[in-house]
C-alpha positions as CSV (number, residue, x, y, z in Angstrom):
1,X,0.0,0.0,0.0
2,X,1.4,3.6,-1.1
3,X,2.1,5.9,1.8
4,X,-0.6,8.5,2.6
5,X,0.3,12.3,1.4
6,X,-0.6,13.1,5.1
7,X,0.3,11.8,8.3
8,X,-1.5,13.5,10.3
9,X,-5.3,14.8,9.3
10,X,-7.1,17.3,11.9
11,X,-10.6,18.1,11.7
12,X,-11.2,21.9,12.8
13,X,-8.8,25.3,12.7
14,X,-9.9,26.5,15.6
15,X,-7.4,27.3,18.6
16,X,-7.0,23.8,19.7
17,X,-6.6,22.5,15.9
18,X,-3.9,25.6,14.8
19,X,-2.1,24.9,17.9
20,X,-1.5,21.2,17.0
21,X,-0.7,21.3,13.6
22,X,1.8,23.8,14.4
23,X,3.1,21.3,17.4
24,X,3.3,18.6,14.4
25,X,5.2,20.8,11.7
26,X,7.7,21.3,14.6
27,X,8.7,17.8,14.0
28,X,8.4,17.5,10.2
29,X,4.8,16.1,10.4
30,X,2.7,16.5,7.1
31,X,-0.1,18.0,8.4
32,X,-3.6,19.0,6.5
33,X,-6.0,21.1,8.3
34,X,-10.0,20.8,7.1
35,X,-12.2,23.5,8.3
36,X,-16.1,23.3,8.0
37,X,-16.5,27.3,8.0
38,X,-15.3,29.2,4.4
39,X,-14.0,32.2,6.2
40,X,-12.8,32.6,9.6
41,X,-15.4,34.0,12.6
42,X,-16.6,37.7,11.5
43,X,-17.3,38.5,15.2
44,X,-14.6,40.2,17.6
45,X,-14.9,38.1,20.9
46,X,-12.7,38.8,23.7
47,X,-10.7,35.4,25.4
48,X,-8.6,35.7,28.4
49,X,-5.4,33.3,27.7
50,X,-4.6,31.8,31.5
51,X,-1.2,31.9,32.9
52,X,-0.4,28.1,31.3
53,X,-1.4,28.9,28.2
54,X,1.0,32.3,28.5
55,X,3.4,30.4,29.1
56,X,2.9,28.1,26.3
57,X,3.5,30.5,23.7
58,X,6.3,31.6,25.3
59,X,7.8,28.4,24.5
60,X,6.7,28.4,20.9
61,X,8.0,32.3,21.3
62,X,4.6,33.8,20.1
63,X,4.0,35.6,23.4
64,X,5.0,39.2,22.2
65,X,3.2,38.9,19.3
66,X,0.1,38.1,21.2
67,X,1.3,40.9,24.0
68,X,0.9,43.7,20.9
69,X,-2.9,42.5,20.3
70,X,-3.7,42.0,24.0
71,X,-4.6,43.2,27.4
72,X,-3.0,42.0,30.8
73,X,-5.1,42.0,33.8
74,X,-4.4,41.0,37.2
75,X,-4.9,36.8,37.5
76,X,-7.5,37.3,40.0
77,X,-11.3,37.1,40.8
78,X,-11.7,33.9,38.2
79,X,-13.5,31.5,40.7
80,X,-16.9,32.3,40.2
81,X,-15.9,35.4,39.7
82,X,-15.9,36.2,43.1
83,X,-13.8,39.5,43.9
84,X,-10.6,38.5,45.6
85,X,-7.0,39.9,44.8
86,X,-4.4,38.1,43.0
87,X,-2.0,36.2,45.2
88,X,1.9,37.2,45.5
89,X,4.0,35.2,44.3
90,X,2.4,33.2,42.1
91,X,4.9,30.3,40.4
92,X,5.4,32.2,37.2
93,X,6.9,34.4,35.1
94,X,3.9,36.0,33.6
95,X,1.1,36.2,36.4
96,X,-1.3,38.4,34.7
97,X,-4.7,36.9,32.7
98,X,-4.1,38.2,28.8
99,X,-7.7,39.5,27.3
100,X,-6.9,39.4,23.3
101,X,-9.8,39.5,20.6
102,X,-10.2,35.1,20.1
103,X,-9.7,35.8,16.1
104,X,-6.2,37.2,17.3
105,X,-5.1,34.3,18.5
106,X,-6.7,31.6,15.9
107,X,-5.1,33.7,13.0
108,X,-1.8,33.9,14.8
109,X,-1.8,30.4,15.2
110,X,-2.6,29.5,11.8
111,X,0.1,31.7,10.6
112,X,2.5,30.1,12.6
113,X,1.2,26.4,11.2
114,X,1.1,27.9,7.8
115,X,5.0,29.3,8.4
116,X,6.1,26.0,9.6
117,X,4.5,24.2,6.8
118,X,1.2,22.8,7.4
119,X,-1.8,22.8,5.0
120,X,-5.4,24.6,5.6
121,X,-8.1,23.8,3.6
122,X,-11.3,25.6,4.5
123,X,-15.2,25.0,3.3
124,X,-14.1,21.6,3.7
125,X,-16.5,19.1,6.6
126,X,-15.3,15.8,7.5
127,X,-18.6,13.2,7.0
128,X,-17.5,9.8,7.4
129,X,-14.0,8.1,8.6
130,X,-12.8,4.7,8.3
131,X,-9.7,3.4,10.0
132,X,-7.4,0.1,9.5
133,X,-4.1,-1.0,10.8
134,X,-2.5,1.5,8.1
135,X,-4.4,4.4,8.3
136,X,-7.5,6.4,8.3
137,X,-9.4,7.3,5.2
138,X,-11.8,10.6,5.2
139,X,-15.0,11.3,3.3
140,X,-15.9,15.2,2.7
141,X,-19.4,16.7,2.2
142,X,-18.5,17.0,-1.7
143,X,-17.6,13.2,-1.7
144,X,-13.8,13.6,-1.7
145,X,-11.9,11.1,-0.3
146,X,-8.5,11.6,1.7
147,X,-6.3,9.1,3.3
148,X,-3.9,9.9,6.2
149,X,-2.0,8.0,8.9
150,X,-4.1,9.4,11.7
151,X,-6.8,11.6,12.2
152,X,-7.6,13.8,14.9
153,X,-10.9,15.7,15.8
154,X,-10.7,19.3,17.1
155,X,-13.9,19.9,15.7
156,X,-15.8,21.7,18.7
157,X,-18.5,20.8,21.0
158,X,-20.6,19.3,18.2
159,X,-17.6,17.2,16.7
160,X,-18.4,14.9,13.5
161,X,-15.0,12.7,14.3
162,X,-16.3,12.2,18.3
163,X,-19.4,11.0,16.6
164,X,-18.4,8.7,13.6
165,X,-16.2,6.9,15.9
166,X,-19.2,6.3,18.5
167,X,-16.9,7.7,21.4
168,X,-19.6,8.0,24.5
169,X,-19.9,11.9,25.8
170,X,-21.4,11.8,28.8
171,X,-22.7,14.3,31.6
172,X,-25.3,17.0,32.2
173,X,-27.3,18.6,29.6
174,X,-28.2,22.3,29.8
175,X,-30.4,23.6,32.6
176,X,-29.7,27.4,32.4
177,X,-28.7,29.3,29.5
178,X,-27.0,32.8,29.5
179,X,-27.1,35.6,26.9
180,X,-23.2,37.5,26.3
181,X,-22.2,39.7,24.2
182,X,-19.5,42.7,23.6
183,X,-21.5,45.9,23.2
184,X,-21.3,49.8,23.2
185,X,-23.5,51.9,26.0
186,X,-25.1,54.5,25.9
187,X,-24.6,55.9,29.6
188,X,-21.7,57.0,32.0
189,X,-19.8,53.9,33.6
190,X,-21.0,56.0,37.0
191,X,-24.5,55.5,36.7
192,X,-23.7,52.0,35.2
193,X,-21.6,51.0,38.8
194,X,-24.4,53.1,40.8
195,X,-27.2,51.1,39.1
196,X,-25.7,47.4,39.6
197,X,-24.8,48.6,42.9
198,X,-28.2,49.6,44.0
199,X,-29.5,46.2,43.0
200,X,-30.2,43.6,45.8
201,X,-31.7,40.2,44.1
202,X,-29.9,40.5,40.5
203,X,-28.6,37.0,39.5
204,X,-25.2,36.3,39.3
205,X,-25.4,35.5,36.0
206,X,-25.3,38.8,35.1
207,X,-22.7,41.8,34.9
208,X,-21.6,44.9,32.6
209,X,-17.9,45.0,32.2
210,X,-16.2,47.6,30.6
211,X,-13.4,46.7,28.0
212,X,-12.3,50.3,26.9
213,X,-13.8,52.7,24.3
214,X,-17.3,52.6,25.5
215,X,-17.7,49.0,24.6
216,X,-19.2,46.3,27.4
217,X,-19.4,42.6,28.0
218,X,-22.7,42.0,28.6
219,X,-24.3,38.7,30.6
220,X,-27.5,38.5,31.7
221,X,-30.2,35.2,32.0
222,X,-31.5,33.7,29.5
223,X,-34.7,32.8,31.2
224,X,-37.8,33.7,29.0
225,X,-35.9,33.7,25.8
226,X,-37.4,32.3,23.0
227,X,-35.6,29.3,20.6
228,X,-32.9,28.7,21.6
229,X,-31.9,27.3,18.2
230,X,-31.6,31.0,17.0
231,X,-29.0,33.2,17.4
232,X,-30.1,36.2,20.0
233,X,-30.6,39.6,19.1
234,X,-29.8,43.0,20.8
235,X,-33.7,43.2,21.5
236,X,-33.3,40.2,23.8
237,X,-30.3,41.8,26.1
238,X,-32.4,44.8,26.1
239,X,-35.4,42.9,27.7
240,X,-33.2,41.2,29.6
241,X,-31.2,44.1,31.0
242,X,-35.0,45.9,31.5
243,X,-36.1,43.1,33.4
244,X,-33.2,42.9,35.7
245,X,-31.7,46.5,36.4
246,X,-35.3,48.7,35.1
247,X,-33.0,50.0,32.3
248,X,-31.0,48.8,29.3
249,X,-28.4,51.0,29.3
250,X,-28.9,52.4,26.2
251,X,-26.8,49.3,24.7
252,X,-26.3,49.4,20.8
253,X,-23.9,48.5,18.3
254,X,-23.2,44.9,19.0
255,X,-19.7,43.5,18.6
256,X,-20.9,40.0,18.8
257,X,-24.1,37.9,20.7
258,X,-24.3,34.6,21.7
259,X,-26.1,32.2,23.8
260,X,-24.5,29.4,25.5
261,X,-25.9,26.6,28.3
262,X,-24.3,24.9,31.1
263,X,-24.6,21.3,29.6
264,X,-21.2,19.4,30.9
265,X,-19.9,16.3,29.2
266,X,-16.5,14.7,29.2
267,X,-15.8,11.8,26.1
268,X,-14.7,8.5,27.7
269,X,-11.7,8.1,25.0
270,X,-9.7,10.7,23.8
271,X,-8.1,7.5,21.2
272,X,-9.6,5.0,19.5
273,X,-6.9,3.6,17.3
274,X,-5.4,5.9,14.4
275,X,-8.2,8.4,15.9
276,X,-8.2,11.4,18.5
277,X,-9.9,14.0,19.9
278,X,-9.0,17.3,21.9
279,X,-10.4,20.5,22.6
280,X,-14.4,20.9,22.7
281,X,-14.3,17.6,20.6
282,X,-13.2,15.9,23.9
283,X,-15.0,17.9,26.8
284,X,-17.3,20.9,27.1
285,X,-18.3,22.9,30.3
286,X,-19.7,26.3,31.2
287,X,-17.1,29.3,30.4
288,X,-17.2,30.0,34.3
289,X,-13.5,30.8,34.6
290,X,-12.3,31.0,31.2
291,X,-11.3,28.0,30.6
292,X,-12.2,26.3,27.7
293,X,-10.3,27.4,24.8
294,X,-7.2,27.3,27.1
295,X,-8.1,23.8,28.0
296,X,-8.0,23.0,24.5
297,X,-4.6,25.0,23.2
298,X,-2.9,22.7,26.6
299,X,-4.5,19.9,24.8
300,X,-2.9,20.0,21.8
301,X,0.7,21.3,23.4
302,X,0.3,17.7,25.3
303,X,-0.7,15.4,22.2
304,X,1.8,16.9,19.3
305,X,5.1,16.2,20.2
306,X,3.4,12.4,21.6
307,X,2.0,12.4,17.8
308,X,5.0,13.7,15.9
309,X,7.1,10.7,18.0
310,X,4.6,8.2,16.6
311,X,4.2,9.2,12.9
312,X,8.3,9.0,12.7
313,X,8.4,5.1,14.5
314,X,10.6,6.4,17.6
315,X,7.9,6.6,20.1
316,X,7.4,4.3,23.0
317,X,4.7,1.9,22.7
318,X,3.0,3.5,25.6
319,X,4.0,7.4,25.0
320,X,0.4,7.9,22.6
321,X,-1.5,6.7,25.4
322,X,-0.2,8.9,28.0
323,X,-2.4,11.9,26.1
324,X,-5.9,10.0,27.5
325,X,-4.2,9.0,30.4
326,X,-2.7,12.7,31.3
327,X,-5.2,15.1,29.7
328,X,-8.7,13.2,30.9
329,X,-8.1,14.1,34.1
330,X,-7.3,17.2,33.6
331,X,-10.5,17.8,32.0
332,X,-12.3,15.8,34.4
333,X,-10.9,18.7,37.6
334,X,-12.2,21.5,35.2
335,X,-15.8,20.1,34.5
336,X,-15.9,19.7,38.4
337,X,-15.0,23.2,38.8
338,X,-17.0,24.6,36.8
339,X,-19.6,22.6,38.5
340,X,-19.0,24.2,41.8
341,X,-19.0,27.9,40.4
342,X,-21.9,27.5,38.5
343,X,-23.7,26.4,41.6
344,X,-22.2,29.2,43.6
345,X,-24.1,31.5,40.6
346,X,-27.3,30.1,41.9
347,X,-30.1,32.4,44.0
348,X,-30.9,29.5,45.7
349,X,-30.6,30.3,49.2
350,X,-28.1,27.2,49.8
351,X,-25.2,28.4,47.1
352,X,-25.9,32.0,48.2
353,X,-24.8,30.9,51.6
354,X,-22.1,28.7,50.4
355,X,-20.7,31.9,48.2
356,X,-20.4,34.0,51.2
357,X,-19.0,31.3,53.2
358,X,-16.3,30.7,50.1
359,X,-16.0,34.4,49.8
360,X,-14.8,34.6,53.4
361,X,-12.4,31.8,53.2
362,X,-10.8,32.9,50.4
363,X,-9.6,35.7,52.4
364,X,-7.3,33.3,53.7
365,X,-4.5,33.2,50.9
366,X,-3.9,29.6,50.6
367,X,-7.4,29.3,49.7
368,X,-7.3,31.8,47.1
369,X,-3.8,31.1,45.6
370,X,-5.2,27.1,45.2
371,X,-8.3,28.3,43.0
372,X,-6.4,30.9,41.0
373,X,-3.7,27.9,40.5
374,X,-6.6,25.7,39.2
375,X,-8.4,27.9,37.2
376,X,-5.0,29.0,35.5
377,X,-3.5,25.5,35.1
378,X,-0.2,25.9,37.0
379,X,-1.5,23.6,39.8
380,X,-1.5,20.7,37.3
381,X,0.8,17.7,37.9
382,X,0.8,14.8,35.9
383,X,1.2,11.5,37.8
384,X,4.8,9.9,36.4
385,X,5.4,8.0,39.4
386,X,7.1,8.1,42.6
387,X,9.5,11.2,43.3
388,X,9.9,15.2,44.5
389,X,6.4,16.7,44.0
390,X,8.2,18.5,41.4
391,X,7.9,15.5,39.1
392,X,5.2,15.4,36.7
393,X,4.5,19.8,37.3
394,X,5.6,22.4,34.4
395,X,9.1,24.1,35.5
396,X,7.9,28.1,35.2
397,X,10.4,30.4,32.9
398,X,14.0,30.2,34.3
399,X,16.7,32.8,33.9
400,X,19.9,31.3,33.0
401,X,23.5,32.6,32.5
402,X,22.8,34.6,29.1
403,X,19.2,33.5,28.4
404,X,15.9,32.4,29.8
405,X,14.9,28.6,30.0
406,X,11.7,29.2,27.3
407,X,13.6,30.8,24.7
408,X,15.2,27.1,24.4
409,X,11.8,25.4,23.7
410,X,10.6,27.0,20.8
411,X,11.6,24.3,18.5
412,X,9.7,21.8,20.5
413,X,11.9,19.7,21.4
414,X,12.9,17.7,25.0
415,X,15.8,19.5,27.0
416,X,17.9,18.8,30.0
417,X,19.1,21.6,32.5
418,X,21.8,20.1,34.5
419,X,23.4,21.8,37.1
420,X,26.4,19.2,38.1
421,X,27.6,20.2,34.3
422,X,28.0,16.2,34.5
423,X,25.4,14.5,32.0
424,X,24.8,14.4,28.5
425,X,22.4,13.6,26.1
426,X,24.5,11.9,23.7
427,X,22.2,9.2,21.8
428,X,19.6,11.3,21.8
429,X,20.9,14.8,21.2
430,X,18.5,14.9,17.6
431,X,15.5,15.0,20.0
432,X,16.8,16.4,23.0
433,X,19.2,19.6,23.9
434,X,21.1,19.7,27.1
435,X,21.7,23.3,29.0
436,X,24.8,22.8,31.7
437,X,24.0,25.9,34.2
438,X,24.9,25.3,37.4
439,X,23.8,29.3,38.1
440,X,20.4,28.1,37.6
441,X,18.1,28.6,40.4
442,X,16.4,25.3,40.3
443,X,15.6,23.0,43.6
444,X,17.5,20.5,41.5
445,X,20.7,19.0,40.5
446,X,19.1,18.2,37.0
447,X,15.9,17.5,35.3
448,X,14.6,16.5,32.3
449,X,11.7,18.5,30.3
450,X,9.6,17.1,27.7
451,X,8.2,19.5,24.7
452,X,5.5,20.7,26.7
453,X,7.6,22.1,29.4
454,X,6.7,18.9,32.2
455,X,9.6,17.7,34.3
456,X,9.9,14.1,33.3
457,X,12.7,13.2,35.8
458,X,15.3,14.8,38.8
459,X,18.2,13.4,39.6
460,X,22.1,13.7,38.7
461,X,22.8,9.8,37.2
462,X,23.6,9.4,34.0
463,X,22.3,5.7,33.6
464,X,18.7,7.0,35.3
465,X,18.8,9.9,32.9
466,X,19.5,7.4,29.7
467,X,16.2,5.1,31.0
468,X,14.1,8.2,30.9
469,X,15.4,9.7,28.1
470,X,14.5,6.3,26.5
471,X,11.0,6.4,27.8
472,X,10.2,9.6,26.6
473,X,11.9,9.5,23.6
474,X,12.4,6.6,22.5
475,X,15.8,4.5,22.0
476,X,19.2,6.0,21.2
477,X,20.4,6.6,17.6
478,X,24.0,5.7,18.5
């Protein structure tokens, strides 16, 4: 059988899917992107990029870039968005939430795929799949057929691939839904505060932010909206606004509307065979917290390099699996988080006394610095075994004798900082780079980083090192 002109197909140029075909072309993957949509989103919606995420396109050095289109905000008041203060000293480089228009980032991302090589197709929706030990063949709407090595689905909430392969999604539908939008007013932001202020019984799921420029995020309840099957209009924020606060605002010019519910579902498989899922294919949730898109970008910053290894016959039989194995959980703690907030959003009297129970003990700063760690995804530490509790956590951006540690991942590729100045990576220096610093200011003697910026192993032995380097990367070329 011929080889297939692609290894690697994904299903959906969103966030999730740019991101991971630009993780593949880092490692010489032929990628082929297939968008449903003919032209990217029209609308201007505004995404807050969390402190992981930051620091994930730092490593792919994209972060100024994104700085010169963006906003930083303190990293504080995510958990159900309850008003506390961001907590010193966070673990980070970059503790600030980034607010950046979500079209930003998707074409930024796809320019960087595009630069490294990968292929984008748009107007083009996967309809049928069928794997075999070789391969995966794609049908599109127009009947075209395309044959690649593997397949993977980053085709949203709704995802064709998650349902062709019969993958089970399960969890809560919708029981609430919630009108948002990005709008202008048509009133002082001092009658705006005096008005909320005033207002005793408003839901939570409601608020007027201001952005800059007169222009407003707008949430209020969806409760009494018609279909939900159509898109809302500015009529219905009026109403809603009316209904809750005895004035609209004078709200006009819409940047964007949308309607969204709470449903929460998690698939049981992120791979079945030559086939994956990540992003909104994989899980969805409420956006309490502002997680979801960066959920999906850490998705695919997990699964490339895992992929690339793979595709080119050098990965561990096990490596592939660790994506379900690491990620699921992961997804799993942010479907139960979002849970929790969107009960503390109730009126029920219940959640209204748990929120101002919460709200007090978040005073204490342990409390708050562990939600602000969740929401952002620095708390996250994958499970690689026994050892330090630094095993298996993302090392934060290090400064080195004439550099800083993430300027030496934007090729994607494993790297060892060794204080002792003792080990090397020889056998594996085509996959892996090593950094001898003992000026480094690292609780370590040495440790070894995959791709995504995890500590895969500590120690100072070069025959420990070579096992690891081995399991990660697969066996020396020497």
């Amino acid at each position: 059988m011929h080889t297939p002109p692609f290894d690697v197909i994904i299903a959906g140029c969103g966030p999730t899917g740019a991101m991971l075909a630009a993780e593949l072309r880092l490692h010489d993957v032929r990628v082929l992107v297939l968008e449903q949509d003919t032209e990217p989103a029209s609308f201007v919606r505004i995404v807050g990029l969390h402190i992981r995420s930051i620091e994930l396109m730092a490593m792919r050095g994209l972060l100024d870039r994104l700085l010169d289109h963006g906003r930083r905000r303190p990293a504080a008041g995510f958990f159900a968005g309850i008003p506390k203060p961001a907590p010193e000293g966070l673990d980070t480089a970059h503790p600030y939430l980034l607010g950046i228009p979500q079209p930003v980032i998707v074409r930024l991302l796809e320019d960087h795929a595009t630069g490294l090589g990968a292929q984008i197709r748009r107007g083009r929706a996967v309809t049928g799949l069928d794997q075999d030990d070789d391969g995966v063949t794609i049908e599109l709407a127009d009947g075209e057929r395309l044959r690649s090595r593997y397949l993977v689905g980053c085709d949203g909430a709704r995802s064709t691939v998650r349902k062709l392969l019969g993958v089970g999604f399960p969890g809560e539908p919708a029981r609430a839904d919630t009108l948002m939008g990005e709008m202008a007013v048509g009133v002082p932001q001092e009658e705006i505060t005096a008005t909320i202020t005033a207002l005793h019984d408003a839901p939570q799921r409601f608020w007027l932010r201001p952005f800059g420029a007169g222009i407003h995020s707008v949430v209020v309840p969806a409760d009494g909206v018609g279909d939900r099957t159509r898109p809302p209009t500015l009529d219905d924020f009026r109403r809603q606004l009316h209904a809750i606060a005895g004035t609209d605002f004078g709200v006009h010019s819409p940047r964007w509307l949308s309607r969204f519910g709470d449903a929460t579902r998690l698939a049981e498989q992120y791979r079945v065979g030559r086939v994956l899922l990540a992003g909104d294919a994989a899980h969805i949730h409420p956006p309490t917290g502002g997680q979801g898109l960066n959920l999906g970008i850490q998705d695919a910053a997990n699964l490339g390099w895992k992929l690339a290894a793979q595709v080119h016959g050098r990965a561990p039989d096990t490596l592939l699996d660790t994506y379900h194995t690491e990620r699921h959980p992961v997804a799993q703690d942010v479907l139960d988080n979002t849970r929790a907030q969107t009960e503390l959003h109730s009126t029920e009297p219940g959640p209204r006394a748990l929120r101002k129970l919460l709200t007090e003990l978040m005073d204490i700063d342990a409390v708050n610095r562990r939600l602000i760690e969740k929401i952002t995804a620095i708390d996250i530490r994958y499970d690689l075994g026994h050892g330090p509790d630094l095993l298996g956590r993302r090392l934060r951006d290090l400064d080195l004798k004439q550099s800083r540690l993430y300027d030496h991942l934007h090729h994607g590729r494993g790297l060892v900082l060794d204080r002792t100045e003792q080990l090397t990576t020889t056998g594996w220096s085509d996959r892996v780079d090593l950094i001898a610093d003992p000026t480094t200011a690292l609780d370590a003697p040495a440790v070894l980083l995959r791709p995504d910026g995890h500590i895969a192993w500590i120690g100072d032995d070069q025959h420990d090192l070579d096992n690891h380097l081995t399991r990660w990367f697969g066996t020396r070329t020497d």
